[in-house]
ZAMARGU-4260 file (C-alpha; in steps of 0.2 Angstrom, whole numbers, plus 5000, padded with zeros to 4 digits):
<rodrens>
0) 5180/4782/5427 | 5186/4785/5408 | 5179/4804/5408 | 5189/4806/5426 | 5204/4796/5419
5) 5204/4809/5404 | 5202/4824/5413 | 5216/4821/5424 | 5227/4818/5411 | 5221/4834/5402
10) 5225/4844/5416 | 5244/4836/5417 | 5247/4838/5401 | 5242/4857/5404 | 5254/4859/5418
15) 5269/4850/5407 | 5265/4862/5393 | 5264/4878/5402 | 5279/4873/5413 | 5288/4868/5394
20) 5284/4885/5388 | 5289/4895/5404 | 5306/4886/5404 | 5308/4892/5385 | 5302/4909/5386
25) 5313/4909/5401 | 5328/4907/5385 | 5322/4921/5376 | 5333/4936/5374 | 5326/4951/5384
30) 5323/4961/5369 | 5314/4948/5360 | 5304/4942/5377 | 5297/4961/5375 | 5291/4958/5360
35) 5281/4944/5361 | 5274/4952/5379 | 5268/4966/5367 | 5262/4954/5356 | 5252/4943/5368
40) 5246/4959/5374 | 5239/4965/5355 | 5231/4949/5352 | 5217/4936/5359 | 5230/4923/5367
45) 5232/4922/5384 | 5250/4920/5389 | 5250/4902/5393 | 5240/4895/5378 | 5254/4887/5369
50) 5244/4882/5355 | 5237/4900/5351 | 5253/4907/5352 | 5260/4896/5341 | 5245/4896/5326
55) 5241/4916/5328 | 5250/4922/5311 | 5246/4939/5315 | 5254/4937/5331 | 5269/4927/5325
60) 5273/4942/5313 | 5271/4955/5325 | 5287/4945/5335 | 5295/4943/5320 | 5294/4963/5315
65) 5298/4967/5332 | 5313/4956/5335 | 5322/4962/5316 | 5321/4981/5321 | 5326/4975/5342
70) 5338/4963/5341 | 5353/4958/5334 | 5356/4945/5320 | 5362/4931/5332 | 5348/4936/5346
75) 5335/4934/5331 | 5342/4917/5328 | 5342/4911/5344 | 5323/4919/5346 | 5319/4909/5331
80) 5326/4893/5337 | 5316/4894/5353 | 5300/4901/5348 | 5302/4886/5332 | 5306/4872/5346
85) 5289/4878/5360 | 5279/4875/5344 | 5284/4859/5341 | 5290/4863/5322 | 5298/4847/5313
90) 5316/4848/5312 | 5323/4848/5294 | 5339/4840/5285 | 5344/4837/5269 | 5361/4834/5271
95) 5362/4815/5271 | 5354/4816/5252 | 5368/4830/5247 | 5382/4819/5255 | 5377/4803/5244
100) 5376/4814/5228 | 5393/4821/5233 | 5402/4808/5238 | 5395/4795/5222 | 5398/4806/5208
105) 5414/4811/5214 | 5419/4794/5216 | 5411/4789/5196 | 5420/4806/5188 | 5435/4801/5195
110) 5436/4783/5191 | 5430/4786/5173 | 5447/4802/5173 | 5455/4785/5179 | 5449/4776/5163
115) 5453/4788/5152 | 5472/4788/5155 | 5471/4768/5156 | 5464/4769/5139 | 5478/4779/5134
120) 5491/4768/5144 | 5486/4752/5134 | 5483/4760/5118 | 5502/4768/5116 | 5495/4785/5114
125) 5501/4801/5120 | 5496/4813/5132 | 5488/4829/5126 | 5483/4845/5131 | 5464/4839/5135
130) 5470/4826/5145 | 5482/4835/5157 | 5467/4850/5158 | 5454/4834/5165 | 5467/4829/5177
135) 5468/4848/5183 | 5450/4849/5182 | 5448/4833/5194 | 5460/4838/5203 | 5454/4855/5210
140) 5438/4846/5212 | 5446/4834/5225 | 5446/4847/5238 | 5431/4854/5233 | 5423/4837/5236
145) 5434/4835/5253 | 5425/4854/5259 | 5409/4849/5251 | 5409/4835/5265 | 5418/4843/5280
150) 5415/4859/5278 | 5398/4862/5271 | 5387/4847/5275 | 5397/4848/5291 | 5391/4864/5298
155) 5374/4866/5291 | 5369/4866/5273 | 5353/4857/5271 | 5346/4865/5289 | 5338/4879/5294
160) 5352/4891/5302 | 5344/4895/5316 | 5347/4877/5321 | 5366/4881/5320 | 5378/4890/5332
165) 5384/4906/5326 | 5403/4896/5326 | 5395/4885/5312 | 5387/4898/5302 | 5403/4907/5300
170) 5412/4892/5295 | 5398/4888/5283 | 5399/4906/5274 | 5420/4903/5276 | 5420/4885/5266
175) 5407/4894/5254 | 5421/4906/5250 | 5432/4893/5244 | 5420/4883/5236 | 5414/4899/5225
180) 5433/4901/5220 | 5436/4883/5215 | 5420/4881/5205 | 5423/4895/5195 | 5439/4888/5191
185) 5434/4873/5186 | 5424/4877/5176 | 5434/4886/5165 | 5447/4871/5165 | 5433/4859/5162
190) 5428/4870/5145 | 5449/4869/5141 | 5448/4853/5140 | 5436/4852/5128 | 5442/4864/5117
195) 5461/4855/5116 | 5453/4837/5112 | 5445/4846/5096 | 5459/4855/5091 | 5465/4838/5091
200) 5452/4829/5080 | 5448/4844/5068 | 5462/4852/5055 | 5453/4864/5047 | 5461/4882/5049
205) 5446/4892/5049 | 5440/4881/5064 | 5456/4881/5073 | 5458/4899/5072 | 5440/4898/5080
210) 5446/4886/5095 | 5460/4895/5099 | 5452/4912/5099 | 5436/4902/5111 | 5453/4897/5121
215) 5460/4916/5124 | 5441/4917/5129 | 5439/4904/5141 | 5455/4910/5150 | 5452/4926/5152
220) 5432/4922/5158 | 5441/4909/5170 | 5454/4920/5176 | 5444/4938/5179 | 5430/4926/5189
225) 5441/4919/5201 | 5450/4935/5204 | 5432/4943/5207 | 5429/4929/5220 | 5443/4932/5229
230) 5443/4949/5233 | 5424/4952/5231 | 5424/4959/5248 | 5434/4974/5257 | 5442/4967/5268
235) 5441/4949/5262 | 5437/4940/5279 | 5419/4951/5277 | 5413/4939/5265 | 5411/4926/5280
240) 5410/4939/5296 | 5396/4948/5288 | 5382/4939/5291 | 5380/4943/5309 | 5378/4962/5306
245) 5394/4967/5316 | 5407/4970/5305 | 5412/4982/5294 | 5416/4981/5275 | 5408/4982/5259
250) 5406/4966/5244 | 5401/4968/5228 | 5384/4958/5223 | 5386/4943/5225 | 5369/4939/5215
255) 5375/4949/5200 | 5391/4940/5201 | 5385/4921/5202 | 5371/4926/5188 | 5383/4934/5178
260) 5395/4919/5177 | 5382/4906/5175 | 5376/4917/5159 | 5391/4915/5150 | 5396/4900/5153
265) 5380/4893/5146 | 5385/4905/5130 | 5400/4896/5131 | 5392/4880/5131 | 5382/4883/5118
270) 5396/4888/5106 | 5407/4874/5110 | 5394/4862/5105 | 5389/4871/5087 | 5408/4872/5082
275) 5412/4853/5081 | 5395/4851/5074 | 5396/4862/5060 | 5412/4851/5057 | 5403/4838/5055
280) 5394/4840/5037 | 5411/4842/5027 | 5420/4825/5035 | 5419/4810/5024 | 5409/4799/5035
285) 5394/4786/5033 | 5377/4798/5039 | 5374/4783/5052 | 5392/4786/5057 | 5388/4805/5055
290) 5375/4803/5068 | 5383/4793/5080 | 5395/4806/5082 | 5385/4819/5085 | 5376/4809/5098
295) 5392/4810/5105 | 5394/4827/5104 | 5376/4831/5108 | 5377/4824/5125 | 5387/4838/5130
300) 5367/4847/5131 | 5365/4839/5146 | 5378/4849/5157 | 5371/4865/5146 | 5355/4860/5153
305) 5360/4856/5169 | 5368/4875/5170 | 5351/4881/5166 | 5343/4873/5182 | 5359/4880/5192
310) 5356/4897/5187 | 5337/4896/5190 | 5343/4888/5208 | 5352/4905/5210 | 5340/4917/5212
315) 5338/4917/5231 | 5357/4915/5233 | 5361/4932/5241 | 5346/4938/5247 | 5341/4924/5256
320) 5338/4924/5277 | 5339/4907/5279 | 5355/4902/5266 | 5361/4883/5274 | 5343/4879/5269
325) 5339/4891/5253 | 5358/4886/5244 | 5357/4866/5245 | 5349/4866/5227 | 5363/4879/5221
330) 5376/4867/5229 | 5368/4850/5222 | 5368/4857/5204 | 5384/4864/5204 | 5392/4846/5210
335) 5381/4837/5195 | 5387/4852/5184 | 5404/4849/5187 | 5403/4828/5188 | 5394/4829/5172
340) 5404/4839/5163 | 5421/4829/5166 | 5411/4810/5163 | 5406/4818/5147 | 5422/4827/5142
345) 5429/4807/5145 | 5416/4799/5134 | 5429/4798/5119 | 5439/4789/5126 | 5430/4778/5137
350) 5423/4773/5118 | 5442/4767/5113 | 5443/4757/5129 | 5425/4748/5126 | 5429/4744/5108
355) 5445/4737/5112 | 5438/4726/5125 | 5425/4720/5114 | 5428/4721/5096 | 5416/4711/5094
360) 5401/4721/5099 | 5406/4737/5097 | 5423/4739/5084 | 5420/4745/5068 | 5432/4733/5061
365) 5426/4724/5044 | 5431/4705/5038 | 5429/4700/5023 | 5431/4681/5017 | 5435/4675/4999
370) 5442/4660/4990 | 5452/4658/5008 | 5457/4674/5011 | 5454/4684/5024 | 5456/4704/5027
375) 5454/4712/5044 | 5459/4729/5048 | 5456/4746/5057 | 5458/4755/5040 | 5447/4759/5023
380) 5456/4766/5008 | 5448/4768/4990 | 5456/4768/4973 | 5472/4760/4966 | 5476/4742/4965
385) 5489/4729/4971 | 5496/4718/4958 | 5508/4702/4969 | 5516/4686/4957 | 5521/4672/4965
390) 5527/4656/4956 | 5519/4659/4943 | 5501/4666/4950 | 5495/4682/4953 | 5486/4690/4967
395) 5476/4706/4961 | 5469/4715/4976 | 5458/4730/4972 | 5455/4743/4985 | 5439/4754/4988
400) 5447/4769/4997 | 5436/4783/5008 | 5447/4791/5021 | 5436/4794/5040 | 5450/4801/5049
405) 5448/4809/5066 | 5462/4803/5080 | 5458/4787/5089 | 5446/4794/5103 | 5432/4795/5091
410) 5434/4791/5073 | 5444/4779/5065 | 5457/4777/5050 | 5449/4759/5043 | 5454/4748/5025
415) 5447/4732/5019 | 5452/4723/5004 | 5444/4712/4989 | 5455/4700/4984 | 5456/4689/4969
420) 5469/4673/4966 | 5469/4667/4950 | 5481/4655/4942 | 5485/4659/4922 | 5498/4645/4919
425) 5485/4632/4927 | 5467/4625/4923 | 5465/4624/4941 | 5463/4635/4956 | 5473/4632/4972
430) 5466/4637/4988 | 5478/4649/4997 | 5478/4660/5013 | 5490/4677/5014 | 5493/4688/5028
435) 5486/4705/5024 | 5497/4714/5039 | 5508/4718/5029 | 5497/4727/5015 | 5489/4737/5030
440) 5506/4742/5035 | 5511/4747/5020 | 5496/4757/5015 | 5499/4766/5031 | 5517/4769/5025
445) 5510/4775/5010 | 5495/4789/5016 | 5506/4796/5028 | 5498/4795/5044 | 5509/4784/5054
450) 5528/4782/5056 | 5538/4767/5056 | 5540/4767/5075 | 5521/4769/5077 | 5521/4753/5069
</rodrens>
């Protein structure tokens, strides 16, 4: 009864599949449905074994040769679709990863551009060059993150385009335009903002002269890109019509382009990041305070790096035959590239914020306690000392003076005093406390490097 039971439902299951597979081939295009006639024909299938159909390489590429040189772009597609769906292939999508990436490192880069500007806000500073360039910078990636979610993710990146309609395609390719323009720009305000917050911090001429002229660079690298993109293609709308093989016009490689733009960018990189370095040797810092900073500097590599894996991901970027499927990784690094690069270009500041938040843990601020008196303040000086009489008794205050002068998203202007009471008309001491807020201010006065109103 088992052996009858299993038979029967072997035979169903026979005439489900060959029904399944007529009403398929049934779909086919007529000059693919002549291909894979000739294909059956040349091989050892019969015409309703599904299963040999579907595992006959050698058949599968004879369709395949056939249906490239017989039928159109959007006829092959919609071969492939069919031909994919009779054999039961798993359906594939990434997008759901790619939208989580999108949407949460947007979301972090822009709360930390948020931060940044707090930071500013509560510390009374002004706003400079690099901080208006991160705004810009975020805010041409706004859209970019708007397109990456309804217009890429939406019509296809992530899946294999012959699971797409031809309307989606196009509008994929079309929002891939776009996207191509506002990366490019991006990145090259993303490098200006960079290059402004060291002109900020280092004086030297010799390395301001460099800055400026890596500026003139920068511009000119952003501004030729994004005029390539734009008008890479003759007439422009070919860029996004010229997939289906039915338009005329002519574009410019679009490989050599993207490669070309990656490569110096990371040369870019790499030269932004020696240049405050090397500045680093002749400032007058502690080494542990030396290193610290170039940490912070140093983790500017990681979006170096991050455009090396981008550029590796752009090999099959133009050439590819499935491109919703083959450009997610190009896609995914570009978004980290981007995100990466504003977080660390904000880490300056964020470091001000956290300080003054928790002095404790993270200020550099020194105390010192003697006799009853007590010194706390954000600057160090050496050299020279502050003689004070009062009543009779003299306050002798020496200084130990080392200037560590960056602006105050990195380095700080710090000054700590020894101070001795001694009483020369007395035999006895008197236990006194003094405010030393006025000392700090006047040594500020004194060096320069504030103004009355910035006390």
């Amino acid at each position: 009864m088992k052996a009858l039971s299993s038979l029967v439902f072997s035979l169903l299951a026979s005439v489900v599949a060959a029904s399944s597979l007529d009403s398929l081939i049934a779909e086919l295009p007529s000059c693919a449905l002549l291909c894979l006639e000739g294909a059956i024909v040349n091989s050892t299938c019969a015409a309703t074994n599904q299963t040999c159909i579907c595992e006959n390489a050698a058949l599968q590429a004879d369709v395949t040769t056939c249906v490239t040189k017989s039928c159109t772009v959007v006829q092959s597609l919609v071969t492939k679709n069919i031909t994919e769906t009779a054999c039961g292939a798993p359906i594939r999508n990434k997008s759901q990863a790619y939208y989580a990436l999108s949407v949460s490192l947007g979301t972090i880069s822009g709360a930390i551009v948020l931060l940044r500007f707090f930071s500013k806000y509560i510390a009374g500073s002004e706003l400079g060059l690099d901080d208006w360039f991160i705004a810009i910078t975020l805010g041409v990636g706004i859209p970019s993150s708007v397109l990456t979610v309804h217009g890429i993710i939406s019509n296809g990146i992530g899946r294999d385009i012959w699971t797409l309609t031809p309307k989606q395609i196009t509008d994929f390719v079309h929002v891939f335009y776009a996207m191509e323009i506002l990366y490019f720009a991006q990145v090259a305000f993303l490098k200006l903002s960079l290059l402004f917050f060291y002109l900020r911090i280092f004086p030297g001429d010799m390395v301001r002269r460099l800055l400026w002229g890596t500026v003139f660079l920068d511009i000119c690298f952003g501004m030729l890109f994004v005029l390539i993109a734009i008008f890479q293609c003759r007439p422009i709308s070919y860029y996004w019509n010229n997939w289906d093989g039915e338009h005329q016009g002519s574009c410019l490689n679009v490989n050599g382009l993207g490669w070309s733009n990656a490569v110096i960018s990371i040369a870019l990189d790499g030269w932004m990041l020696a240049l405050p370095i090397s500045q680093l040797v002749s400032l007058q810092l502690h080494w542990k305070k030396k290193v610290a900073v170039s940490l912070m500097f140093l983790v500017g590599t990681f979006v170096t790096i991050v455009s090396i894996l981008r550029l590796q991901s752009l090999v099959h970027f133009a050439n590819s035959s499935n491109p919703t499927w083959d450009n997610l990784p190009v896609s995914q690094w570009s978004t980290i590239e981007i995100n990466l690069g504003i977080i660390c270009a904000c880490m300056p500041s964020l470091r001000v914020l956290l300080v003054r938040l928790f002095p404790k843990l993270l200020g550099t601020t020194q105390l010192s306690k003697s006799n009853g008196y007590y010194a706390n303040s954000s600057h160090v000086q050496t050299g020279g000392n502050i003689s004070v009489n009062r009543k009779g008794k003299s306050l002798i205050s020496s200084q130990n003076q080392s200037q560590q002068d960056m602006n105050s998203d990195g380095i700080t202007y710090s000054q700590t005093y020894t101070v001795q009471w001694g009483d020369h008309r007395s035999e006895h001491n008197d236990t006194k406390s003094i405010q030393m807020s006025d000392l700090d201010t006047e040594a500020l006065k004194s060096s320069g490097r504030v103004t009355e109103n910035e006390l």
